[in-house]
C-alpha positions as a printed Julia matrix, in Angstrom:
604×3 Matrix{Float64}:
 -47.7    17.25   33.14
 -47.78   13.16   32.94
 -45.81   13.67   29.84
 -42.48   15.34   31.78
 -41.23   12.29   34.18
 -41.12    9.77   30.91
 -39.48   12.55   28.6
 -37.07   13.16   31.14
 -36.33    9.74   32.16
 -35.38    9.09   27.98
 -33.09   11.83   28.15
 -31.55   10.92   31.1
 -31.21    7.23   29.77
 -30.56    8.79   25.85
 -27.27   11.02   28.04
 -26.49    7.59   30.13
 -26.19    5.18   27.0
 -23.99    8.16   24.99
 -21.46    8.95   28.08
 -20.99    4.46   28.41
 -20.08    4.52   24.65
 -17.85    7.78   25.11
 -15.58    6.28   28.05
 -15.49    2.86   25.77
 -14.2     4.49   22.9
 -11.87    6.22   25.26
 -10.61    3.13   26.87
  -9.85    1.43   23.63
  -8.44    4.45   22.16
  -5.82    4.69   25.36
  -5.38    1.19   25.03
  -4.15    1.62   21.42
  -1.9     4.81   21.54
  -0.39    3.18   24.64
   0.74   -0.17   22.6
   1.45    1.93   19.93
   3.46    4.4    21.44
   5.32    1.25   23.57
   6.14   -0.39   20.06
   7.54    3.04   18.5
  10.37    3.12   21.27
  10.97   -0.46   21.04
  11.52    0.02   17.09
  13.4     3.08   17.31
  15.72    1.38   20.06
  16.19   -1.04   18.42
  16.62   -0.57   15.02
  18.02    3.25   15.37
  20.22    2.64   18.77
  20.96   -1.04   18.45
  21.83   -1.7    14.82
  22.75    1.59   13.36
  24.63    3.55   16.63
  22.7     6.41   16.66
  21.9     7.81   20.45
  19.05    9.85   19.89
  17.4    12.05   22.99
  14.13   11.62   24.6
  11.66   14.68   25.51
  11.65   15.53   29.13
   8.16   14.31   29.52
   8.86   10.48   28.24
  11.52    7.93   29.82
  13.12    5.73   27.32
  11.41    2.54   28.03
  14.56    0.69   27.21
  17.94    1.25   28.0
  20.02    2.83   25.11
  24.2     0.88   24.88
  26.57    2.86   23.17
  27.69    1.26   20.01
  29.55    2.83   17.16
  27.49    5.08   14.72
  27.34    2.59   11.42
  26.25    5.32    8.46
  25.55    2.19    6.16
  22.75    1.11    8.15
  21.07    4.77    9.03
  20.94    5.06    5.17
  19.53    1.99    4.14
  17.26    1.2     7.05
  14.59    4.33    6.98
  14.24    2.93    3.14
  13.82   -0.39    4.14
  10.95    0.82    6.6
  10.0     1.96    3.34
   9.78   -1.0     1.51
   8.29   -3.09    4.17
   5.36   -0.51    4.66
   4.68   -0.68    0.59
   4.03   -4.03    0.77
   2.27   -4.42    3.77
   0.2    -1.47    2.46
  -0.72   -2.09   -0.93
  -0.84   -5.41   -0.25
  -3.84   -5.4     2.84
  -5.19   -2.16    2.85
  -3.95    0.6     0.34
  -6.65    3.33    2.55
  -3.68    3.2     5.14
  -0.67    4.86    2.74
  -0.37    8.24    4.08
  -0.16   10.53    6.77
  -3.96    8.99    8.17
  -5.72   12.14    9.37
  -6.79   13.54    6.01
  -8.33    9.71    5.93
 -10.14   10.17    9.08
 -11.43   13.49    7.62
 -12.74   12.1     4.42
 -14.48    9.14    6.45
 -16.53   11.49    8.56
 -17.56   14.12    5.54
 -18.29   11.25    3.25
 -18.47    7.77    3.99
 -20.68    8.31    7.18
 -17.48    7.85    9.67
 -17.05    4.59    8.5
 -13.56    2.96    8.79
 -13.32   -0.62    8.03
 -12.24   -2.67   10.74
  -8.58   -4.1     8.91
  -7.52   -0.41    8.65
  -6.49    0.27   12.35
  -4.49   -2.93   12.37
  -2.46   -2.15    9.18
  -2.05    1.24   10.21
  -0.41    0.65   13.38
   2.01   -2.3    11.37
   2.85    0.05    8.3
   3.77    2.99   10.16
   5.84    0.86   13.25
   7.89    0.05    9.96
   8.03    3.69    8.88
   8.87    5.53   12.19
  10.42    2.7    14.03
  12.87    2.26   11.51
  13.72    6.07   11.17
  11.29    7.52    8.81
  10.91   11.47    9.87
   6.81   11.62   10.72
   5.14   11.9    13.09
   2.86    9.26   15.49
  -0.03   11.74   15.72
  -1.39   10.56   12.0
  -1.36    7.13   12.88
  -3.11    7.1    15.89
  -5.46    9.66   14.71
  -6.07    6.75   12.02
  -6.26    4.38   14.43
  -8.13    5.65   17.34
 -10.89    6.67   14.28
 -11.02    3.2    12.96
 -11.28    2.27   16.74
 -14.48    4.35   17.48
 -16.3     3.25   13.95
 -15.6    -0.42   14.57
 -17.3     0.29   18.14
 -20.16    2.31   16.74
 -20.66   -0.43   13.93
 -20.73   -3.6    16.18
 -23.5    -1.37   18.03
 -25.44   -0.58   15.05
 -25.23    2.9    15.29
 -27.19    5.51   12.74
 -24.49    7.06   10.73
 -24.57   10.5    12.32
 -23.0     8.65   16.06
 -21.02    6.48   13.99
 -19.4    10.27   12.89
 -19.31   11.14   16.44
 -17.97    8.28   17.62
 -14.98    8.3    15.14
 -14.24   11.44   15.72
 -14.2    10.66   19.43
 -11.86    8.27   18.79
  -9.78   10.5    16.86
  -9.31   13.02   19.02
  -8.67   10.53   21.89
  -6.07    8.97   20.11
  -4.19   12.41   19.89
  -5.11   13.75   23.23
  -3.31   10.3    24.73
   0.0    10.06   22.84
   0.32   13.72   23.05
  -0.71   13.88   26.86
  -2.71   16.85   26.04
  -6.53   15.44   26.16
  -7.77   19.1    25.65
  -5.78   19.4    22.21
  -7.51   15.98   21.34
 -10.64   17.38   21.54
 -10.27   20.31   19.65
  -8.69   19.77   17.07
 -10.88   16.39   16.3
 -13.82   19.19   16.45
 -11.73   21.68   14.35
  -9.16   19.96   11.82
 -12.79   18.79    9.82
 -12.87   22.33    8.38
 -11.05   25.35    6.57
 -12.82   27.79    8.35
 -12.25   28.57   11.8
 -15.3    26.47   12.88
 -15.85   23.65   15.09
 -18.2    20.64   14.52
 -19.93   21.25   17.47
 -21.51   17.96   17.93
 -18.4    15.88   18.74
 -16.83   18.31   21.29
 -18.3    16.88   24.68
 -18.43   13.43   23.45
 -14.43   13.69   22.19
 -13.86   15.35   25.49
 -15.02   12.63   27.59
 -13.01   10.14   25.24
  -9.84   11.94   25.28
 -10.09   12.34   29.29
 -10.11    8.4    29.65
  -8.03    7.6    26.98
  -5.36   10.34   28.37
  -5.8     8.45   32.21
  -4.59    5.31   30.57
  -1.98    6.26   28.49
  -0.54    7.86   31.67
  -1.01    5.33   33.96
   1.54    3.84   31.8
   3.95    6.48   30.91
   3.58    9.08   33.01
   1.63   12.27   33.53
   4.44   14.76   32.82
   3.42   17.49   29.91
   5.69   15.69   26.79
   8.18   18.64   26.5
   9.69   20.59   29.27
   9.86   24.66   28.65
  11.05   27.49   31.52
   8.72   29.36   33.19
   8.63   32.01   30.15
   6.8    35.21   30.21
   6.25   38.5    28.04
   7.54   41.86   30.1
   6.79   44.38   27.72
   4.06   45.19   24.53
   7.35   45.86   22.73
   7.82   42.41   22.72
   5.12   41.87   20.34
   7.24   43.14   17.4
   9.43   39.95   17.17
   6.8    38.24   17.6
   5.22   39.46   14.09
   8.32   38.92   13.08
   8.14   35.33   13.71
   4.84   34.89   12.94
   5.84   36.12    9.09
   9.04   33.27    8.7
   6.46   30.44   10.3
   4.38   31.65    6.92
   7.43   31.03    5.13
   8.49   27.89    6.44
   4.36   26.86    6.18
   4.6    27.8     2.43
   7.63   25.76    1.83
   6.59   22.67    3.63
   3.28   22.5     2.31
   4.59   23.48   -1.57
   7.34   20.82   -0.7
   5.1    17.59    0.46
   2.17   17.74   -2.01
   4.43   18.35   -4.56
   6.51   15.56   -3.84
   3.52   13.7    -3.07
   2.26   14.0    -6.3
   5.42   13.51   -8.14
   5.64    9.83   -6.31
   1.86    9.11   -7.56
   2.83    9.69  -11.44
   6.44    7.2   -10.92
   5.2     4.51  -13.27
   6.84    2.49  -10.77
   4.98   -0.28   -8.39
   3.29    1.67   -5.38
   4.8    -0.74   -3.14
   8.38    0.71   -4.42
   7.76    4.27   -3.76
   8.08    4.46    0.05
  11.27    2.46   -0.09
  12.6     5.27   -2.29
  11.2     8.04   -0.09
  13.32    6.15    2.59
  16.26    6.15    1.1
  16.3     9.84    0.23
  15.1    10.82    4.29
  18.28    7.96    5.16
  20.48    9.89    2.83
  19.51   13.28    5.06
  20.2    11.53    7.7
  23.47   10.87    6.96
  24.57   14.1     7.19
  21.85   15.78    9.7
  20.48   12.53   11.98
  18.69   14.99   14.02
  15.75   15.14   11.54
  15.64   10.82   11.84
  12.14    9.52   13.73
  10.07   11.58   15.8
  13.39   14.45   16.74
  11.61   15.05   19.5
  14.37   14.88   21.58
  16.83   17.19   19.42
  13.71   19.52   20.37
  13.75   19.1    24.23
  17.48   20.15   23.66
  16.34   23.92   21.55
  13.6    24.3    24.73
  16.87   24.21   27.19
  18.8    26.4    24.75
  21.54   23.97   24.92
  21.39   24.25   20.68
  22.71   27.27   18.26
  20.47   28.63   15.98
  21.85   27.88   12.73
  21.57   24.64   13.74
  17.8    24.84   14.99
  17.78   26.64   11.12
  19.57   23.86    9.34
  17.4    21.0    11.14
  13.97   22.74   10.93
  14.59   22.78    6.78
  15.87   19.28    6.61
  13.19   18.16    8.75
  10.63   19.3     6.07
  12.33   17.67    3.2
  13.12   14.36    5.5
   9.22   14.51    6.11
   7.91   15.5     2.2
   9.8    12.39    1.55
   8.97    9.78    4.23
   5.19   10.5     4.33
   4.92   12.41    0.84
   6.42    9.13   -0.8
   3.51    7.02    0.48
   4.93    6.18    4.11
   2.75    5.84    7.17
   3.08    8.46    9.56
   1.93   12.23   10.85
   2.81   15.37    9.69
   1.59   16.86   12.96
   4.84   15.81   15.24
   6.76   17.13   12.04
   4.89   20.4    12.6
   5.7    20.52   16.44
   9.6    20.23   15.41
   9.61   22.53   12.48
   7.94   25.01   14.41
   9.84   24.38   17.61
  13.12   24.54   15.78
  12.23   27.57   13.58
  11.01   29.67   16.43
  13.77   28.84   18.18
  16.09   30.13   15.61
  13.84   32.92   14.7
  14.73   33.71   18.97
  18.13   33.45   18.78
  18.28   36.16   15.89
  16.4    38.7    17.58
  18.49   37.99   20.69
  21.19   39.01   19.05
  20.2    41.75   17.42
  18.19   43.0    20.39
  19.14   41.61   24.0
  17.41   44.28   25.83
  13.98   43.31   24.22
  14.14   39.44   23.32
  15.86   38.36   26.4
  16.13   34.68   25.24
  15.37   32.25   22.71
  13.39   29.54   24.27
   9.6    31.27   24.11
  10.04   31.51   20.76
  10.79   27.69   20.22
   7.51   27.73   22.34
   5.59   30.04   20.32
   6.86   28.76   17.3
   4.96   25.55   17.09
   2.18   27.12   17.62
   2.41   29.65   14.89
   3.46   27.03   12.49
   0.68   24.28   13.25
  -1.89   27.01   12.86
  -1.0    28.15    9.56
  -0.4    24.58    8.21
  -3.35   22.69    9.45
  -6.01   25.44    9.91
  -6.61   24.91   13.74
  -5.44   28.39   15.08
  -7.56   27.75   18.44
  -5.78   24.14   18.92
  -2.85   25.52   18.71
  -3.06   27.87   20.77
  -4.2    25.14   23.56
  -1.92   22.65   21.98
   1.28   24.19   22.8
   0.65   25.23   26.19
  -0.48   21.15   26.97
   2.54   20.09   25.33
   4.91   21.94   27.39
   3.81   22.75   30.23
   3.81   26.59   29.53
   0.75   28.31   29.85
   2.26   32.06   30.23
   2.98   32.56   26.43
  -0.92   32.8    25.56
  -0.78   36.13   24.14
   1.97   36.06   21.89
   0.75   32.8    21.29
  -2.49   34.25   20.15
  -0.74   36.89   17.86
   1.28   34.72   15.97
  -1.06   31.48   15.28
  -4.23   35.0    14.45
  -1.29   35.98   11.79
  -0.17   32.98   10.54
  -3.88   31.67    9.92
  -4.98   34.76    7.61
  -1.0    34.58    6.03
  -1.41   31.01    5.33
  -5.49   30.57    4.01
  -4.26   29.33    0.52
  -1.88   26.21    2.2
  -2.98   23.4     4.14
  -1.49   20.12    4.57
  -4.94   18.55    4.6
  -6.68   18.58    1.22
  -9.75   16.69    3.02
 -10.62   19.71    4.88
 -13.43   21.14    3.71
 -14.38   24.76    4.34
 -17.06   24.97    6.64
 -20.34   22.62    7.97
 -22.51   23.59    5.04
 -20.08   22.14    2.26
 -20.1    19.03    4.4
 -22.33   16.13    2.9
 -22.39   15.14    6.32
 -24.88   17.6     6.99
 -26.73   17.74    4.43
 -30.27   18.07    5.0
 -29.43   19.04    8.74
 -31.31   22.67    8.62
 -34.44   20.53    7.34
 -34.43   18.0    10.19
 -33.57   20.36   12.84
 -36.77   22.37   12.18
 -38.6    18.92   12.2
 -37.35   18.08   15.29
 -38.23   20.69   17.03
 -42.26   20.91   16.44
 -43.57   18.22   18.44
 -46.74   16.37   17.42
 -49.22   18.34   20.26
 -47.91   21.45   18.36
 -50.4    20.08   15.92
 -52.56   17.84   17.09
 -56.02   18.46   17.87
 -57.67   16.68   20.73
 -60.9    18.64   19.93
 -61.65   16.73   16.57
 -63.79   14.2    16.3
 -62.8    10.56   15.17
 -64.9     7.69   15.11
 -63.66    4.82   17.15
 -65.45    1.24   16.27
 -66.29   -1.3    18.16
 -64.56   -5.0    17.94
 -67.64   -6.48   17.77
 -69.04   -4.54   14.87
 -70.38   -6.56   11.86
 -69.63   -5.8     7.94
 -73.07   -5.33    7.96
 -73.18   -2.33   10.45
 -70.14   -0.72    9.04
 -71.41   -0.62    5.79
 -74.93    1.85    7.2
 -71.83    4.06    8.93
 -69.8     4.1     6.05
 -72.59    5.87    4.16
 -72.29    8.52    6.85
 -68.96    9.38    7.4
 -65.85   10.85    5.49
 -63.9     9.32    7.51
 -60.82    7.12    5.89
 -59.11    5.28    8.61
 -60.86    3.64   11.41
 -59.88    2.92   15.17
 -61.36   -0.26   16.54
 -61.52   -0.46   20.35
 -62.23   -3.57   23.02
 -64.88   -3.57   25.81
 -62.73   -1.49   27.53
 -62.46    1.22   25.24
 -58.67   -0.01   24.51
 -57.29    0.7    20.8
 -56.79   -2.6    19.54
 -55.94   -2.16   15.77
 -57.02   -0.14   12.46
 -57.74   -0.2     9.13
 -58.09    2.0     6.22
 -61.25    1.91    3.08
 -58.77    0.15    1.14
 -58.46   -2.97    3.37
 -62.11   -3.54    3.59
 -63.11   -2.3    -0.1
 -63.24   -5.54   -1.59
 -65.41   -7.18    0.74
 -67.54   -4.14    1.31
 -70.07   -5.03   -0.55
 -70.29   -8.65    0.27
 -73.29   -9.28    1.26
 -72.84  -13.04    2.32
 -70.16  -11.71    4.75
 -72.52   -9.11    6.66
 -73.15  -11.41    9.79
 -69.98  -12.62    9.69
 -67.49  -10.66    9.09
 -66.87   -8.28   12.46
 -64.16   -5.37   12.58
 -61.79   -7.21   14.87
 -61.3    -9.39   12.07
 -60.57   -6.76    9.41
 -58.3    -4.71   11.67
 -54.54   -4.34   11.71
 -53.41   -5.74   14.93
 -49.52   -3.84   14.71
 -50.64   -0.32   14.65
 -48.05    2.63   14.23
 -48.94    5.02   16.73
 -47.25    8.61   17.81
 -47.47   10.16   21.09
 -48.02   13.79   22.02
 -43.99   14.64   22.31
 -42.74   12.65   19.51
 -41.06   15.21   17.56
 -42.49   15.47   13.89
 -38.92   14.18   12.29
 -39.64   10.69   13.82
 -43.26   11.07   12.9
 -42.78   11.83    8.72
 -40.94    8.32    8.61
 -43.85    6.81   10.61
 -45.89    8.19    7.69
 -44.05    6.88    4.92
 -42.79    3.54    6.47
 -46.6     2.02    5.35
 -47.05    5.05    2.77
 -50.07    6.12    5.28
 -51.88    9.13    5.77
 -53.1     9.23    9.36
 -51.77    8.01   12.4
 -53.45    7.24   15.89
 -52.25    9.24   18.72
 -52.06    7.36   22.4
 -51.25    8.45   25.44
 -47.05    8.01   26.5
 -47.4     5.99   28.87
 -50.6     4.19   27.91
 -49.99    3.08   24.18
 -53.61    1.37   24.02
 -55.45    5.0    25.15
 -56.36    6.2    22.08
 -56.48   10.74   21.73
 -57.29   10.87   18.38
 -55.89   10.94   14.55
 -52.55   13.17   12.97
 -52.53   13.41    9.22
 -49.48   13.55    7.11
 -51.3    16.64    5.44
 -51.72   18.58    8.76
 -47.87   18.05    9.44
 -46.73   19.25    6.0
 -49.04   22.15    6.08
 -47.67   22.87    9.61
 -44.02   23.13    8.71
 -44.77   24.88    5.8
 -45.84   27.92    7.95
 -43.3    26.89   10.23
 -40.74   27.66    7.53
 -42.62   30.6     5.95
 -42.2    32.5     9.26
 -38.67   31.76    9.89
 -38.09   33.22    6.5
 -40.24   36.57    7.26
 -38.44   37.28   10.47
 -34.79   36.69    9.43
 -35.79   38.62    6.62
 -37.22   41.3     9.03
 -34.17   40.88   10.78
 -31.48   41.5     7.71
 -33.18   44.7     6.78
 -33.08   46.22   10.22
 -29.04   45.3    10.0
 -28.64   47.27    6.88
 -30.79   50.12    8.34
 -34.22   49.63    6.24
């Protein structure tokens, strides 16, 4: 019972230290979305508004942070200015840090399946200058990518200045991750979820970063609104389903989100990899990407920066639907060719407005064709980003969640949970993310996991036996005297203890074998001399995970065993052979019972 206060006082201090780096990693994440977010407004004032005319709208939920003035629309200039965003990010890019071309969360995925979650510390500061030059200067994206980018490289910069193991460097970047969404999105629960479920094809969570990505996303979500507000980012009406008849539509919708999901994805990664075989500098290919989203733009502005506004507008029904239509298919090509061409941005925002837009116009068919059952438009705009993000990014439970934070709306759950259910299974074989890998056992991340899990939890008193005798020597000992016990003993390694009974070192046969037989050192020689002074010593709850690397740390075969809270009280001796043997039938019996358990599921 002496062992329980000091066990529980590690965990308690093991929980402390974790929860101080959580709320760190959330700080700095908030920190970064919010001068991130700050300097997307200023360029898209500025650059959008100021030089080129364009008065774009704002969502509900965010105040411009600087006033718009009304100057003439100059086409010229929205052409040529998304490309020269373009241009600018290319060389900034390929120039500093070519791992920050892209839309940044299939990045962030490959960094936590297979480099350990390690970001290096120049990426977050190139990201957040290569894509101010793609979305600030109207590049269609969307700032979720980025800052999923950055708030990543933000919690693997922490976790390496700690000198973290790589398994909470992982945590920690994913912590950051989903921080870095849940704050520029002012939905902290969507943060967390969908850094915990994006990592996988499957509709599986990596359950290991959920509380500490929770607790990141909560701070980093406090400051981001201390600055900007808490409002939900989008506005909706207090829509609600009346009738199970209503679910028709909804399937409905749920199969021309498929369709649009098809076409987007079909349309970026083919475009993608049509930039990638230009034998053209790399530098040059986002300025050409620009040009092509400017030249949309011309003609359909809406689909220019985040649209997020143009949005807001479809949730008030203030829009027709042929023009939600025309603006959710331009927005897809505006975004293939911005990101796709080797911009910096998200295709997540994107998502929102496709999806928005589509189910909006989706709404305002069915309206028409039947008022008595669709009684308006708007909770389909709702449900429709929901559908859509689902099927195109593999997170059906995000969301689910995602679009109820975002607008405000949490009274569209079921039809919410129909359409993102049937636009998952529709859309299995087309995912924006090509990093995503299809569940935790094709991670490399955890490889080796169901090994150290079992290790971890036999403890060394599971095996050791206090019972069995071990010779303990005396400091004072001569060569002499040794050698008369040596002829009587089997024994390989050998304690040596004070006055007091204290263990004060070791040492094995093969330290004293070449002066053994010394005979000029009998009188001499004494077993204080002889012994190891830094012993390596396990305790009675050390679980035997820590205790194999104890073993092959001096390639040793028994290790003392002390008291916890007396190091220098010696129990006894552990060998690596008892341990081995031990999880050997540990192992042996897991396999008989789920065995057991297999063939009384099939009926045997």
């Amino acid at each position: 019972m002496e062992d329980v206060p000091s066990e529980s006082r590690l965990q308690v201090k093991r929980i402390g230290r974790w929860f101080l780096y959580c709320i760190i990693v959330g700080l700095l994440a908030g920190c970064a979305s919010s001068f991130f977010h700050l300097i997307l407004n200023v360029g898209h004032i500025f650059f959008l508004n100021w030089l080129a005319g364009y008065n774009f709208h704002h969502p509900a939920g965010e105040e411009a942070l600087i006033k718009m003035v009304h100057h003439p629309l100059r086409p010229w200039l929205l052409w040529c200015l998304p490309g020269l965003g373009g241009l600018i990010t290319g060389i900034i890019v390929w120039k500093f840090c070519p791992d920050a071309e892209g839309h940044g969360t299939d990045a962030a995925i490959r960094a936590y399946h297979f480099e350990d979650g390690y970001i290096p510390f120049k990426v977050p500061i190139v990201k957040t200058i290569a894509s101010f030059f793609t979305l600030g200067t109207g590049g269609s994206g969307g700032s979720e990518g980025p800052i999923c980018h950055i708030g990543a490289g933000v919690g693997s910069v922490f976790a390496q200045k700690m000198n973290l193991t790589p398994r909470e460097m992982r945590i920690l970047m994913a912590a950051g991750l989903g921080a870095g969404i849940g704050s520029i999105f002012k939905a902290p629960l969507t943060g967390a979820l969908f850094a915990a479920e994006v990592l996988y094809q499957d509709p599986e969570f990596e359950a290991e970063v959920i509380i500490p990505t929770t607790i990141a996303a909560i701070v980093a979500y406090s400051v981001f609104c201390t600055f900007f507000g808490w409002d939900s980012l989008f506005h909706a009406g207090d829509y609600r389903i009346h009738s199970a008849l209503e679910l028709i539509p909804y399937t409905g919708l749920a199969i021309a989100a498929s369709i649009a999901v098809f076409i987007f994805v079909k349309m970026f990664w083919g475009i993608h990899d049509l930039f990638h075989k230009f034998p053209i500098p790399p530098w040059v290919k986002p300025a050409i990407g620009g040009l092509i989203t400017g030249t949309i733009g011309l003609f359909m502005p809406e689909v220019l920066g985040f649209s997020y506004g143009f949005l807001q507008q479809g949730f008030y029904q203030k829009v027709a639907g042929t023009k939600l239509f025309s603006v959710s298919l331009g927005k897809i090509a505006a975004t293939s060719f911005s990101i796709g061409s080797g911009g910096s941005g998200g295709v997540f925002g994107p998502s929102v407005v496709i999806g928005g837009c589509l189910g909006g116009a989706v709404g305002a068919l069915f309206h028409h064709l039947f008022p008595e059952i669709v009684h308006s438009a708007g909770p389909y705009a709702v449900v429709g980003i929901a559908g859509f993000l689902a099927g195109n990014s593999n997170i059906p439970i995000t969301a689910i969640i995602a679009v109820s934070e975002l607008t405000g709306s949490y009274h569209l759950l079921l039809p919410s949970m129909l359409v993102c259910s049937l636009c998952y299974f529709l859309c299995r074989n087309w995912n924006l993310y090509r990093e995503q890998l299809p569940n935790t056992l094709a991670s490399p991340a955890h490889k080796g996991d169901f090994f150290t899990d079992i290790l971890q939890d036999i403890r060394v008193k599971d095996i050791f036996n206090p019972h069995k005798v071990t010779a303990v020597l005396p400091e004072d000992m001569t060569l002499a005297q040794f050698r008369k016990f040596f002829r009587q003993t089997e024994q390989r390694y050998f304690p040596v203890v004070d006055k007091q009974g204290r263990l004060t070192g070791i040492f094995s046969i093969n330290d004293v074998r070449n002066c053994l037989f010394d005979h000029e050192l009998d009188d001499i020689v004494t077993m204080k001399d002889i012994a190891r002074e830094q012993i390596i010593t396990t305790t009675p709850n050390e679980d035997i995970n820590t205790l194999l690397r104890k073993f092959t740390l001096r390639n040793i075969d028994q290790i003392p065993v002390v008291k916890e809270d007396e190091p220098t009280v010696f129990m006894g001796m552990i060998s690596r052979r008892e341990v081995i043997a031990f999880y050997n039938q540990t192992l042996n019996n897991l396999k008989e019972n789920i065995a057991k358990k297999n063939k009384q599921a099939v009926g045997f």
